[in-house]
C-alpha positions in Angstrom: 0.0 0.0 0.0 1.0 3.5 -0.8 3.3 4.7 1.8 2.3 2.0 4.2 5.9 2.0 6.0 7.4 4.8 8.0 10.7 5.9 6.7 13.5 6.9 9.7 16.6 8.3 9.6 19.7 7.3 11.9 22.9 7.4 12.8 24.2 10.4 14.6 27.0 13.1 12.8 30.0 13.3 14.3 31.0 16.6 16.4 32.1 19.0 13.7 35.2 21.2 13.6 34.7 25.2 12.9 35.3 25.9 9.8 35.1 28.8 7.5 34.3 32.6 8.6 30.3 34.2 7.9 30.1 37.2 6.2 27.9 40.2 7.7 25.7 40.2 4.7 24.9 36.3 5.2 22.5 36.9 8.2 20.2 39.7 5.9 18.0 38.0 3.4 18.8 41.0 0.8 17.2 41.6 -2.6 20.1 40.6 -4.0 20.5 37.0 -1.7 16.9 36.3 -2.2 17.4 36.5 -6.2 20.4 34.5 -6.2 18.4 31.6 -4.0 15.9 31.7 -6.9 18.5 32.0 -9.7 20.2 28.9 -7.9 16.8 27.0 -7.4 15.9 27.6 -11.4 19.2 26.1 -12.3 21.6 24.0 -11.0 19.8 23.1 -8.1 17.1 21.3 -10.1 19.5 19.0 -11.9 21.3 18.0 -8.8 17.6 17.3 -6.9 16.7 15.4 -9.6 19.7 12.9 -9.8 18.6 11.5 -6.6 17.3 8.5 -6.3 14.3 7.2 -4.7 16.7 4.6 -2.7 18.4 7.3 -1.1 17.9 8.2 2.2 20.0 10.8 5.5 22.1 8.9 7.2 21.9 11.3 10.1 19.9 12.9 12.5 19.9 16.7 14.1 22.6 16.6 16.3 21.8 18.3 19.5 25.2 18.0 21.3 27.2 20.5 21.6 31.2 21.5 23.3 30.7 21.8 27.1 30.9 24.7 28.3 34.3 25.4 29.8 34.4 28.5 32.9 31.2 30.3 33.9 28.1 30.1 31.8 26.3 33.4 31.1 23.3 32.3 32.1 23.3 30.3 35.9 20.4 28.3 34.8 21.8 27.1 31.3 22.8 23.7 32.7 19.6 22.6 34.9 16.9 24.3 32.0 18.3 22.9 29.1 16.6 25.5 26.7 19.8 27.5 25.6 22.6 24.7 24.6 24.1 27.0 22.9 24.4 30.0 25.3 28.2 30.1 25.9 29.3 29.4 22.1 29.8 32.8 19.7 27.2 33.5 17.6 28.7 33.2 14.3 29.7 29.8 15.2 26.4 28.8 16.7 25.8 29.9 12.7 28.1 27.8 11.3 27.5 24.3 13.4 23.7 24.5 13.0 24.3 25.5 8.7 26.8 22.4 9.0 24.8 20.6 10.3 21.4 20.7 8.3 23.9 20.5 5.0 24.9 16.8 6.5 21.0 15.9 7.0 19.5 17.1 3.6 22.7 16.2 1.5 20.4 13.6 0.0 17.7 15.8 -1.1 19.2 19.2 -2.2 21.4 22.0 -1.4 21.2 24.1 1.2 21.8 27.4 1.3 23.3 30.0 3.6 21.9 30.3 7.1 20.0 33.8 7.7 20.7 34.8 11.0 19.8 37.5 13.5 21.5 40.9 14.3 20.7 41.5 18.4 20.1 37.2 18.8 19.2 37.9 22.7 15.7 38.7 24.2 14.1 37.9 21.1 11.0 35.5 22.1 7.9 37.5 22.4 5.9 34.6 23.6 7.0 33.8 27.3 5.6 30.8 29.3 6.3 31.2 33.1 5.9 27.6 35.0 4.7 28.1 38.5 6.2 26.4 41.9 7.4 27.2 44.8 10.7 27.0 47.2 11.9 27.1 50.7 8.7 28.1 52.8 6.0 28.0 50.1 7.7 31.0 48.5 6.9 31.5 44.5 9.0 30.4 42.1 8.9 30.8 38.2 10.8 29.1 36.0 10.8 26.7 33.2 10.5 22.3 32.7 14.1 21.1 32.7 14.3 19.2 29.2 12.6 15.9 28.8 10.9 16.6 32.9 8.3 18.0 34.4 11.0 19.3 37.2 10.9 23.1 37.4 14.1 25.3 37.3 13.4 28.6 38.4 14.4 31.4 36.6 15.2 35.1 37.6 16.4 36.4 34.1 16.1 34.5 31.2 18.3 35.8 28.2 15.6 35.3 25.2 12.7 36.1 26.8 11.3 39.6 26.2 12.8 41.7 28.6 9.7 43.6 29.8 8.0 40.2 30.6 10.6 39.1 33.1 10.0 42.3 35.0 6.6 41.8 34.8 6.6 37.8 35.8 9.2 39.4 38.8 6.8 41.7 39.9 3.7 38.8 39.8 5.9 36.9 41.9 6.0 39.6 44.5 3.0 40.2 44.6 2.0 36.6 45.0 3.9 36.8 48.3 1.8 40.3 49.3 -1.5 38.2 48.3 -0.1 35.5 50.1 -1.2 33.7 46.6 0.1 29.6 46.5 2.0 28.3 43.4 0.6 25.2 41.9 2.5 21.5 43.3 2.5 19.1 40.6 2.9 16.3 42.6 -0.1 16.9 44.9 -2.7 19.3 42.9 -2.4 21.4 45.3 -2.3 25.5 44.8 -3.7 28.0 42.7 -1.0 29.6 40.5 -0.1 27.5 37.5 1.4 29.2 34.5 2.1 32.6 33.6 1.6 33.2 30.2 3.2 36.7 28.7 2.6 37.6 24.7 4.4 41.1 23.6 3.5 42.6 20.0 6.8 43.9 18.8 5.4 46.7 16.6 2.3 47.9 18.5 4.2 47.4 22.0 0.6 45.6 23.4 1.4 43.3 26.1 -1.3 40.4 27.3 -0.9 38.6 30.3 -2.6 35.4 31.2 -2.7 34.2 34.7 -3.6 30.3 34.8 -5.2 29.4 37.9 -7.0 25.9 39.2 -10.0 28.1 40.6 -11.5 30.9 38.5 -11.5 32.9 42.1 -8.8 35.1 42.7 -9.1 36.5 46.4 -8.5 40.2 46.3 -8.8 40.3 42.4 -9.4 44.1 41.9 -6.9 45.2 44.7 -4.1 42.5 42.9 -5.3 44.2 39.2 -4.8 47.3 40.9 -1.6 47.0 42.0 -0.1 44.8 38.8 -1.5 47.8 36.6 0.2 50.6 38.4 3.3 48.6 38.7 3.4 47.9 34.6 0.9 50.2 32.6 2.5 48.7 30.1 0.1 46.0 30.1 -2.9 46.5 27.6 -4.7 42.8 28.7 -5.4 40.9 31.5 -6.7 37.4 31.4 -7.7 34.7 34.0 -7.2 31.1 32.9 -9.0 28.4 34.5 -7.5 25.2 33.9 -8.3 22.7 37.5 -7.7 20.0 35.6 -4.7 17.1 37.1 -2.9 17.3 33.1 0.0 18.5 31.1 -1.9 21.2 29.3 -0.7 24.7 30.1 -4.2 26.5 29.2 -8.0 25.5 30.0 -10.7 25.4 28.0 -12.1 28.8 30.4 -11.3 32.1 30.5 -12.1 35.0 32.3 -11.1 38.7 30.5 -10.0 41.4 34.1 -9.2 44.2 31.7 -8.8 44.9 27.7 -9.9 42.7 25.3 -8.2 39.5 25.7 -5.7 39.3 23.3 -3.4 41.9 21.4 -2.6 43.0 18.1 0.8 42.9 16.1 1.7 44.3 12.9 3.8 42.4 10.0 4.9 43.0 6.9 2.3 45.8 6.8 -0.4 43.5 8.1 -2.2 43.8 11.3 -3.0 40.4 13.3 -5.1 39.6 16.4 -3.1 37.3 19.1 -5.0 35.8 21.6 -4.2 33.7 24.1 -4.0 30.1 22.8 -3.2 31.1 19.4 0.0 30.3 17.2 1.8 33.0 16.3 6.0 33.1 15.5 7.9 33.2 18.6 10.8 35.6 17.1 9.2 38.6 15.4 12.3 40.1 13.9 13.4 36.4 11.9 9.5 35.7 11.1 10.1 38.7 8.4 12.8 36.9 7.4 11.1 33.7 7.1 7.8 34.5 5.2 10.6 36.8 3.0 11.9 33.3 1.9 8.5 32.1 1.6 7.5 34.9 -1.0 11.5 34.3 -2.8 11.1 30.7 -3.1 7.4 30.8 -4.0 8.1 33.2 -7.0 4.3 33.7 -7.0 3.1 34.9 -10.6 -0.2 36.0 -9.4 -2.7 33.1 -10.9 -1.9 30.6 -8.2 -4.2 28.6 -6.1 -2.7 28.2 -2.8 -3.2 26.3 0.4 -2.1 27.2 3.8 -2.1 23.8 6.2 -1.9 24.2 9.9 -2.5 28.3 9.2 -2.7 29.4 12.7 -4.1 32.6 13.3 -3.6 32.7 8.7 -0.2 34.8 8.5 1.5 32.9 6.5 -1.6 33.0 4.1 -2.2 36.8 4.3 1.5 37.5 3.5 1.2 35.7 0.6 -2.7 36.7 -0.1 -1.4 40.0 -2.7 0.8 37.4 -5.0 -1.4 34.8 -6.0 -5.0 34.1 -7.3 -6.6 32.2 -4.1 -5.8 30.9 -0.8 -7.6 28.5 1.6 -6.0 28.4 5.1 -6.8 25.3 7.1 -6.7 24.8 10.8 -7.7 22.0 13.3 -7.9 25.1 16.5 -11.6 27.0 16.2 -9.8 30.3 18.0 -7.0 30.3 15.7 -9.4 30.0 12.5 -11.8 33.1 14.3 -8.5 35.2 14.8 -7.6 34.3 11.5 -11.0 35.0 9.9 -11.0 38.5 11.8 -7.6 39.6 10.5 -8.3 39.1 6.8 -11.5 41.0 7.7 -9.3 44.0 9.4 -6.4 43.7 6.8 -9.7 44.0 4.3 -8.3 40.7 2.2 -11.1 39.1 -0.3 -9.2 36.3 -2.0 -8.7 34.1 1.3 -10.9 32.0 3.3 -10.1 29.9 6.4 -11.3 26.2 7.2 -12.0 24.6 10.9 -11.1 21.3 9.7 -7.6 18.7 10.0 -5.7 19.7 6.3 -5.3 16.1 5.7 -9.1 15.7 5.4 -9.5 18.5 3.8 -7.0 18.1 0.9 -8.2 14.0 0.9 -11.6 15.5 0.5 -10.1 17.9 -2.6 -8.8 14.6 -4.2 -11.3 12.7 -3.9 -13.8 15.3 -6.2 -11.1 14.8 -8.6 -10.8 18.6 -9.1 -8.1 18.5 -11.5 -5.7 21.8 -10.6 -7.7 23.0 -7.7 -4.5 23.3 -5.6 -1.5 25.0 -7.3 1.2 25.3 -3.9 0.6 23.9 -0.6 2.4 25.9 2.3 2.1 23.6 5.1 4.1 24.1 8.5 3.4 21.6 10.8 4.6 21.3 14.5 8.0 19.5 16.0 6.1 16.3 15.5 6.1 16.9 11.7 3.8 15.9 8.9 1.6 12.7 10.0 1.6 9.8 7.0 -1.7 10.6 7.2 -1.2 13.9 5.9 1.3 13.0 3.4 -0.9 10.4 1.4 -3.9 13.3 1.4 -1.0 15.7 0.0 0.6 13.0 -2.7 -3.1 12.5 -3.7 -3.8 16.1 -4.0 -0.6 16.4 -6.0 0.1 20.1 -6.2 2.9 21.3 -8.2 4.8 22.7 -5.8 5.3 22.3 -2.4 6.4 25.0 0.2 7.6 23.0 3.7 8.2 25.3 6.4 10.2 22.9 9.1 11.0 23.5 13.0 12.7 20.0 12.9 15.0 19.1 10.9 14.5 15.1 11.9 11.3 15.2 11.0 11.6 17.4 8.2 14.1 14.8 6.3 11.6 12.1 7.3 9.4 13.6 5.5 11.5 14.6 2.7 12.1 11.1 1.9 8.7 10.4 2.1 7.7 12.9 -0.8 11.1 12.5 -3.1 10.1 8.8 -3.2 6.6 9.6 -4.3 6.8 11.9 -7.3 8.5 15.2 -5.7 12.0 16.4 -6.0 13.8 19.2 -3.5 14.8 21.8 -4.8 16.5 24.0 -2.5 16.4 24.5 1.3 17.2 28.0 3.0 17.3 27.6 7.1 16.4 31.0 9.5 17.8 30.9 12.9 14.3 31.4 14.6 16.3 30.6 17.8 19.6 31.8 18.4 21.0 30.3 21.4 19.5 27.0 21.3 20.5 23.5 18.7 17.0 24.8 16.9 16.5 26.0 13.4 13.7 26.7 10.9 14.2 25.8 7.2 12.2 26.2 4.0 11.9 23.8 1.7 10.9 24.3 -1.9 9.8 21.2 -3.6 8.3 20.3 -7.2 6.5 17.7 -8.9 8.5 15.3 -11.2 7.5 15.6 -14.7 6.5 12.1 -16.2 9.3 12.2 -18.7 12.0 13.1 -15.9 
């Protein structure tokens, strides 16, 4: 049966040497880089993609070890938290080991090109995800889940989180002590602080905060608005999260708005979006320009395409791309995201995009199966860590677009799939990674793929 058997890769790469020197101009995706990805994609590229076999397969996975640190760390907490393994090596080599790297994983599939880094690569994340505990005493803690636990490492400053939410988490924390407020136990449900959930618009400077409780009473809640608002009038939302359920989940299903309007607008690349609470939106502001850039470069949109958007979020991926082609369905499993989504093409005043509640695999199977010849030009799909499900990938072969934009947080999974679709009619054409997440083993990548002609 088609595509009945999972394909893996293994084997890890060896620790790499540093090698080579980046140029400045290697971390901006300029006019001039972007046209030379597409002059490289539109020639050689395509005749080395398409020398590869449907036999071949990586031979590695995403490393994520890297040199121990050696002295002090710059951050006290990198060793227990886990999140920055890259903290104490130099940027430009943090660069060069992840572009190393992801050239070793995809060598099978195409070429990749150079790595698109960031300028200021600390304090970048404007989502920020405060787990709650407590210390000596019962006294509040925030911090994050060491790697691979649920064990919390508390966390004074954190060196990618948006600076104005760590004062603000700070300042929670004391006042959780003046309310004489209890931080959540894991271990016996008891408490009623769970999470603290921060999310910072980079242009309009909007900050929301959600508070994630086990009880939707907070004692004293006007007198603790009160003070949390004169202490940061900064803040433009204030949300109360009930989730009193014994799971893993950070948010409940209820929600109770204290002040504004429960979520916050952001503007990019000249659009406006609405951000609430539980919707997906790009961590890293400043490299998500960078990354729907490549998008646009690699998509070399002529204006008569028929596009869809799978796992869309809040649709911004879509509505960047909304003024190059013909049409554009966005598709999304999460009913806020799609209502977020729906309201900013409303607000951004877009007619040629509509959004779908429903799992994209379904939804393209569905396409298929009406045997609507050309009714999908380019699917953009960017799944999560877990990558595309085989599910997904059978709808997608049986949709058959022409070309396929893959927009990758993994790179294990994204070879995975890679293989998947090379051995099923697509070739790789070129990959382009964006360091999404300076500090840490992580790395986005686009992937731009094509259909195999039947004489080819």
């Amino acid at each position: 049966m088609l595509l009945s058997k999972k394909i893996k890769t293994k084997d890890h790469i060896q620790p790499l040497k540093k090698t080579g020197t980046r140029t400045k101009d290697s971390t901006k995706p300029s006019k001039e880089r972007l046209n030379h990805i597409r002059t490289q994609v539109s020639k050689g590229t395509q005749d080395q993609a398409s020398s590869i076999t449907q036999e071949q397969s990586s031979n590695a996975t995403w490393n994520k070890d890297v040199p121990p640190c050696k002295g002090k760390s710059r951050c006290p907490c990198s060793r227990d938290c886990g999140a920055c393994q890259m903290i104490d090596i130099p940027y430009q080599e943090q660069l060069q080991i992840k572009q190393r790297r992801l050239s070793a994983l995809l060598k099978p599939f195409c070429s990749v090109q150079p790595i698109i880094g960031m300028e200021n690569p600390l304090h970048y994340r404007a989502k920020v995800h405060a787990v709650m505990t407590h210390g000596r005493g019962g006294v509040p803690l925030a911090g994050t889940y060491k790697e691979g636990t649920h064990e919390v490492v508390p966390i004074e400053n954190c060196l990618i989180e948006e600076e104005r939410a760590g004062k603000i988490i700070r300042t929670i924390l004391q006042l959780m002590k003046d309310f004489k407020y209890r931080a959540y136990d894991e271990d016996n449900g008891y408490g009623l602080f769970r999470h603290i959930l921060i999310r910072v618009g980079k242009e309009s400077g909007e900050i929301l905060v959600v508070l994630v409780l086990t009880s939707p009473i907070l004692p004293s809640k006007n007198h603790f608005v009160r003070a949390l608002r004169a202490a940061h009038p900064e803040i433009t939302s204030l949300v109360l999260n009930i989730n009193d359920k014994r799971t893993s989940m950070v948010l409940g299903e209820r929600e109770k708005i204290l002040f504004g309007k429960g979520a916050i607008t952001d503007d990019l690349m000249g659009m406006h979006f609405k951000i609430s609470p539980a919707s997906f939106y790009q961590v890293n502001p400043t490299q998500t320009v960078q990354l729907y850039e490549t998008v646009l470069s690699l998509g070399a949109f002529r204006g008569t395409e028929k596009v869809l958007d799978c796992y869309c979020g809040v649709g911004t991926i879509g509505m960047i791309v909304s003024p190059h082609v013909k049409q554009v369905w966005g598709v999304e499993l999460n009913a806020a995201a799609v209502r977020d989504a729906t309201l900013n093409a409303r607000e951004n005043r877009i007619s040629n995009i509509r959004f779908v509640k429903e799992d994209a695999g379904v939804f393209m199977q569905r396409l298929a199966g009406e045997n609507r010849s050309g009714a999908i030009d380019v699917v953009i799909m960017d799944p999560p860590r877990s990558g595309a499900t085989m599910t997904f990938l059978r709808a997608l072969l049986a949709l058959s677009p022409s070309r396929i934009l893959y927009v990758s947080c993994n790179p294990d999974t994204l070879a995975r799939d890679l293989k998947v679709l090379t051995t099923h009619g697509y070739r790789a054409l070129c990959a382009v990674p964006v360091d999404m997440f300076p500090q840490t083993v992580h790395v986005e990548t686009v992937v731009l793929m094509s259909k195999v002609a039947p004489s080819e």
